[in-house]
N, C-alpha and C positions, 0 to 999 in steps of 0.2 A: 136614151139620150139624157143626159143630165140639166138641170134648172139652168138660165139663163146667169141667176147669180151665183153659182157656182161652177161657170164653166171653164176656171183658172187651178181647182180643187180646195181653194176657199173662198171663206165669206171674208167680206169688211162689217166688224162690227161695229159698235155704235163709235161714236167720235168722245176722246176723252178731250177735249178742247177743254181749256180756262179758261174761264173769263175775270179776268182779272180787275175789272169794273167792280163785280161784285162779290169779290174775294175779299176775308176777315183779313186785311191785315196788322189790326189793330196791335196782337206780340210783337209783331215788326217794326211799327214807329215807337211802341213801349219801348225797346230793348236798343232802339236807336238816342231816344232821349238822354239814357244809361251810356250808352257807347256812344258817341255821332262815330265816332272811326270805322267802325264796325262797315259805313256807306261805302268804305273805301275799297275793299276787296275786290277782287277781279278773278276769283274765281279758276286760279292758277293751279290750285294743288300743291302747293311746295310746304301746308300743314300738314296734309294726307300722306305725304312723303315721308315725312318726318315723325309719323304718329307711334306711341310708346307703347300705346293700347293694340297693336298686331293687327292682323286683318280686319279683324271685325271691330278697329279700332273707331274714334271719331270721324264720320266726313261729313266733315264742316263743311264741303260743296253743300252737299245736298241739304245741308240742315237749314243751310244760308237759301237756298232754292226755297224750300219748304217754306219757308218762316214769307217770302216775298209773296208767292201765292196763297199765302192763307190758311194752307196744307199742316195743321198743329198736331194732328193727331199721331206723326209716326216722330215727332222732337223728342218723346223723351225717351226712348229707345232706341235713338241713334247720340244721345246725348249722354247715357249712363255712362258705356264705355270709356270715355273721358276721364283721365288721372289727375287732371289738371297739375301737369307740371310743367309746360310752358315753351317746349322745343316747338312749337308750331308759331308760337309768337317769336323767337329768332329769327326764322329765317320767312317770315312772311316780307316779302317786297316791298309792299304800302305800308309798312309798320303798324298794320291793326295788332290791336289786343288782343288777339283771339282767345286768350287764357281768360280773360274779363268779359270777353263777350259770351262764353260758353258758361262761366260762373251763373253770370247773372242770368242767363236762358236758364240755367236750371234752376236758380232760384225760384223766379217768373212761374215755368212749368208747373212749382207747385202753388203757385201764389192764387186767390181767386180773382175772375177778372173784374 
């Protein structure tokens, strides 16, 4: 007969919950101060759509995710990618910057905090 917590043929591992109380968002209001527009995004995809860099191109979703939770350490390798040539700021809906907000994230990235 098999364990009690395994009686489904797995476990639940630990819980990867946030806490976002005490998440560094510190890059986050830095790079807001640089951009306020940057608040505006909604998280649509229609830069990811539009990305020049191919699959393994920019996504600015998740960079935009990353940066709110605190989460810095995977920025600058989803950030390299990035041509910065500017079709993701056309057809963004909210008319963020996203060509100046990904600038300035990578400058940031190397800057010390």
């Amino acid at each position: 007969m098999k364990p009690a917590n395994d009686k489904w043929g797995f476990r639940a591992e630990g819980s990867e919950q946030i806490n976002l109380d005490k998440a560094d968002s510190s890059l986050y209001r830095r790079l807001l101060n640089r951009e306020p527009g940057f608040a505006a995004c909604l998280f649509c995809g229609s830069c990811r759509a539009t990305c020049t860099s191919g699959n393994e191109g920019m996504n600015f979703r998740l960079a935009h995710l990353l940066l709110q939770r605190g989460e810095t350490a995977r920025l600058k390798s989803l950030t390299d990618p990035c041509l910065l040539c500017g079709k993701c700021t056309l057809v963004c809906p909210r008319n963020v910057n996203i060509r100046a907000v990904v600038y300035n994230l990578k400058i940031m990235l190397h800057e010390p905090f």
